[in-house]
Structures are given as C-alpha cells and as structure tokens.
C-alpha positions, -999 to 999 in steps of 0.1 A, spaced: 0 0 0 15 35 -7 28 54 18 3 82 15 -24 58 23 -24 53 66 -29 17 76 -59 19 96 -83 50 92 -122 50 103 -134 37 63 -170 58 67 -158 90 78 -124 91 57 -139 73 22 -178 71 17 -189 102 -1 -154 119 -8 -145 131 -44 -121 110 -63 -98 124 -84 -75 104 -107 -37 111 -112 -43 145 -131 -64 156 -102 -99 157 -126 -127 152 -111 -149 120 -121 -166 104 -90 -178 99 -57 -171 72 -34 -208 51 -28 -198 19 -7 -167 0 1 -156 -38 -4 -149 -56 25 -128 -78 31 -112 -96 63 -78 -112 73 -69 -146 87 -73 -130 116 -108 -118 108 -97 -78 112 -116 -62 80 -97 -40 59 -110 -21 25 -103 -39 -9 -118 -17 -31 -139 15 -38 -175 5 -56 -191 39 -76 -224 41 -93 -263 36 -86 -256 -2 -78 -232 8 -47 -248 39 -40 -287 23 -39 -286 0 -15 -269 23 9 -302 46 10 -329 32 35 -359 39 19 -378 32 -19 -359 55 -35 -324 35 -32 -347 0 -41 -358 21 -73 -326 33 -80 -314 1 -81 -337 -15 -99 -334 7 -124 -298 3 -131 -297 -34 -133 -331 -30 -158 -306 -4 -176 -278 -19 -177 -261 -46 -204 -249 -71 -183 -274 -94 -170 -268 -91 -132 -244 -59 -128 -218 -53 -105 -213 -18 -92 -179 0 -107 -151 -14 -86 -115 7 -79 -95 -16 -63 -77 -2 -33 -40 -10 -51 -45 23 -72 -53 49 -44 -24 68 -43 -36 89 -13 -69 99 5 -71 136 25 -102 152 17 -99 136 -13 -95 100 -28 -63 102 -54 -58 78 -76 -22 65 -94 -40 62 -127 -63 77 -154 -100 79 -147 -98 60 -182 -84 29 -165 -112 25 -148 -144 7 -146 -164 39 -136 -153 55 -166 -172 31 -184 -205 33 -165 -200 68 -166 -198 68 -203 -221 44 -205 -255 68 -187 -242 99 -205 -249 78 -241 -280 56 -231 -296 81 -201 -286 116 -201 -279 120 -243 -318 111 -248 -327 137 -225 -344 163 -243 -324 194 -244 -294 176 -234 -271 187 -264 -238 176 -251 -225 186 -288 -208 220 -280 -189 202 -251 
C-alpha cells in the first residue's frame, strides 16, 4: 500500500462520499460503498472502492435506493451488474480527497459513466452535449 495511504483510518468518515480524483487531479466520481474484506485473523480491511447507482442504492434506506437500483440493473447490459469497482492498489492517497495513481480512463467507472451519459442523459431532451 502506498505510503500516502495510513494503515488503519475509520473507512466511513475518511472514504464514503469523498471526491475521487484520478492522477491528473480531474474530477470523475464519488465514493458510494466499500468492499470488504477480512484477514486470517478476521480484522476487515478495505479492498476496493464501488461507484455508481448499484453501490450507492442499497446504501439509501428507503424506496428510492430500491428504485434506484432496480433501475440500473433493468438499464444496464450485463445481466446481473456489478457496481464500478476501484480496487484499493490504485489509491495513491486519501485527504479530503480519494487520489488515484491512474487515469480515470483505467477505470471501470469511466465506463458506467460513459455508458449513462450515451444511453440516459444524451436522450434527454435538451441535453445537447454537442458544444462540449
């Protein structure tokens, strides 16, 4: 684990919700949930961020997260969809924000996020993304 990373840190206050930035410090998503996982010791530890309505969803207590999700896996290609994954290996450092050692295009959020802006938000009328 990089150095910039501390070995132990309180996972909900220091990662759920914080921007992440990849290693040109752009902007490109938000942290939604965390992968678990736990040692042969059974002490848990974090093995990857998860983005997107399928990690974000089920964290909201009420219909809206059940619609939500239901909604991306209708959506979505894959027949049961997992939610964007960044595995914990590329974090270079977390302060108020989550920086990562590589391109947001390495990602698999870059793909879900390219993915709603052709399927969801493109078919929006009004939404002329041409000028960008």
């Amino acid at each position: 684990m990089n150095a910039e990373v501390p070995p132990m840190l309180e996972a909900g206050l220091s990662l759920l919700d914080r921007q992440i930035v990849d290693c040109h410090e752009r902007p490109f998503a938000k942290v939604d949930d965390l992968e678990i996982a736990f040692d042969v010791l059974g002490h848990p530890y974090v093995v990857a961020i998860l983005c997107g309505p399928g990690a974000s969803g089920p964290r909201m207590r009420d219909r809206l997260g059940t619609w939500i999700v239901a909604i991306w896996q209708r959506l979505h290609p894959a027949v049961d969809p997992d939610p964007a994954r960044i595995p914990m290996t590329v974090v270079a450092r977390i302060d108020s924000t989550v920086h990562l050692s590589v391109d947001a295009d390495a990602t698999a959020v870059r793909v879900l996020n390219d993915w709603t802006l052709q399927h969801i938000i493109n078919r929006i009328p009004g939404a002329d993304h041409g000028a960008d």
